[in-house]
Structures are given as structure tokens and as C-alpha cells.
C-alpha positions, 0 to 999 in steps of 0.5 A, a space after each residue: 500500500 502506499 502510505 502517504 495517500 491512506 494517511 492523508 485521506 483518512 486525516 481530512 476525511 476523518 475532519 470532515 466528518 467530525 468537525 460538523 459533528 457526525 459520528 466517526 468510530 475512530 478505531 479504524 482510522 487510528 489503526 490505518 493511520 497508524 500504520 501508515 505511519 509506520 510504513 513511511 517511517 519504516 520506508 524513509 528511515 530504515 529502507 524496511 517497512 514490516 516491522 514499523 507497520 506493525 509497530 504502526 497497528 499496535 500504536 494506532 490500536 493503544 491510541 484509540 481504545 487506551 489499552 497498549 496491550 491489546 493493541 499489541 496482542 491484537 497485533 500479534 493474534 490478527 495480523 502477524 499470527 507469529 510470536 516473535 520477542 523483536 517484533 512484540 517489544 517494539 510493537 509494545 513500545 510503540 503502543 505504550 508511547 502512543 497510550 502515552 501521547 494520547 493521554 498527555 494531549 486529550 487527557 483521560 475524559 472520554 471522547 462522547 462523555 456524557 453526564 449521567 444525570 439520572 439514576 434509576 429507582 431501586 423499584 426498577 430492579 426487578 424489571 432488570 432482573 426480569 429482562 435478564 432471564 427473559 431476553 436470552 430466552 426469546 430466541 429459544 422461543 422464536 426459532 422454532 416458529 421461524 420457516 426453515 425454507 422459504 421457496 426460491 432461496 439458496 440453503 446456506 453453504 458451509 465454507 465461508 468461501 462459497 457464501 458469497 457477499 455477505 453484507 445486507 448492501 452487498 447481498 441486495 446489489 449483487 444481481 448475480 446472487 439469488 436471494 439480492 435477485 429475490 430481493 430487488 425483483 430480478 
């Protein structure tokens, strides 16, 4: 990938949509960016760029969620599925760092904090405990009365690479597979 265009795109992307107060998750982006970063560095200064991408990952990670260590075991389990005591200590370094920075620069308040104003009554709490028994149930109830086979549509396949799209957007749009053909009357 090329960084510089990921890093620059995300940046003013991500600015356009926070500044007129729309919601952007800011875990995707962090983690790009942060790669991206590292890749250049990787690239500019060392004429490598694995390792500092990856240190990028962890770092982006720790910023957005506030939390090195997941970062770098994210880093480990998901995207390099290897062990290795170079790449997870300066991974670690680079996610304790941008903890660090992140820290230092918004503070510890939470991005959306909201006030919580109202807390509720003690007679509420046997509705809560009503939901929590009932709610796990109901789909116990409802898959039973649901049809296991609806005329014209495809069964589910068991590899995850048959199945096709599977978003809602991507099933509706894809004329090439049946249930988006039911769907959008094809």
C-alpha cells in the first residue's frame, strides 16, 4: 500500500466528518493511520517497512481504545499470527508511547462523555432482573416458529468461501446472487 495517500485521506476525511459533528468510530482510522505511519517511517528511515507497520497497528490500536496491550496482542493474534520477542517489544513500545501521547494531549475524559444525570429507582430492579432471564430466552422461543425454507432461496453453504457477499448492501446489489435477485425483483 502506499502510505502517504491512506494517511492523508483518512486525516481530512476523518475532519470532515467530525468537525460538523457526525459520528466517526475512530478505531479504524487510528489503526490505518497508524500504520501508515509506520510504513513511511519504516520506508524513509530504515529502507524496511514490516516491522514499523506493525509497530504502526499496535500504536494506532493503544491510541484509540487506551489499552497498549491489546493493541499489541491484537497485533500479534490478527495480523502477524507469529510470536516473535523483536517484533512484540517494539510493537509494545510503540503502543505504550502512543497510550502515552494520547493521554498527555486529550487527557483521560472520554471522547462522547456524557453526564449521567439520572439514576434509576431501586423499584426498577426487578424489571432488570426480569429482562435478564427473559431476553436470552426469546430466541429459544422464536426459532422454532421461524420457516426453515422459504421457496426460491439458496440453503446456506458451509465454507465461508462459497457464501458469497455477505453484507445486507452487498447481498441486495449483487444481481448475480439469488436471494439480492429475490430481493430487488430480478
Amino acid at each position: 500500500m502506499k502510505w502517504w495517500p491512506v494517511l492523508w485521506k483518512k486525516f481530512v476525511g476523518g475532519l470532515l466528518v467530525i468537525c460538523p459533528g457526525l459520528f466517526l468510530s475512530r478505531e479504524g482510522p487510528c489503526i490505518q493511520m497508524g500504520a501508515a505511519i509506520g510504513q513511511g517511517m519504516g520506508e524513509r528511515l530504515f529502507h524496511t517497512d514490516q516491522l514499523l507497520l506493525s509497530c504502526g497497528v499496535a500504536a494506532g490500536l493503544a491510541a484509540a481504545f487506551s489499552a497498549p496491550l491489546a493493541g499489541t496482542m491484537f497485533l500479534l493474534e490478527e495480523i502477524t499470527f507469529r510470536f516473535q520477542i523483536r517484533e512484540w517489544l517494539t510493537a509494545l513500545a510503540a503502543a505504550i508511547s502512543a497510550d502515552l501521547m494520547t493521554v498527555l494531549v486529550y487527557g483521560t475524559r472520554p471522547c462522547l462523555w456524557l453526564p449521567v444525570k439520572f439514576n434509576l429507582p431501586p423499584a426498577a430492579s426487578p424489571w432488570l432482573i426480569l429482562f435478564a432471564l427473559v431476553l436470552p430466552v426469546l430466541p429459544v422461543l422464536v426459532l422454532p416458529v421461524l420457516p426453515v425454507e422459504q421457496p426460491g432461496l439458496v440453503p446456506p453453504l458451509h465454507s465461508p468461501a462459497q457464501q458469497g457477499p455477505t453484507t445486507p448492501a452487498a447481498v441486495i446489489s449483487d444481481p448475480g446472487w439469488p436471494v439480492g435477485r429475490q430481493l430487488i425483483g430480478w
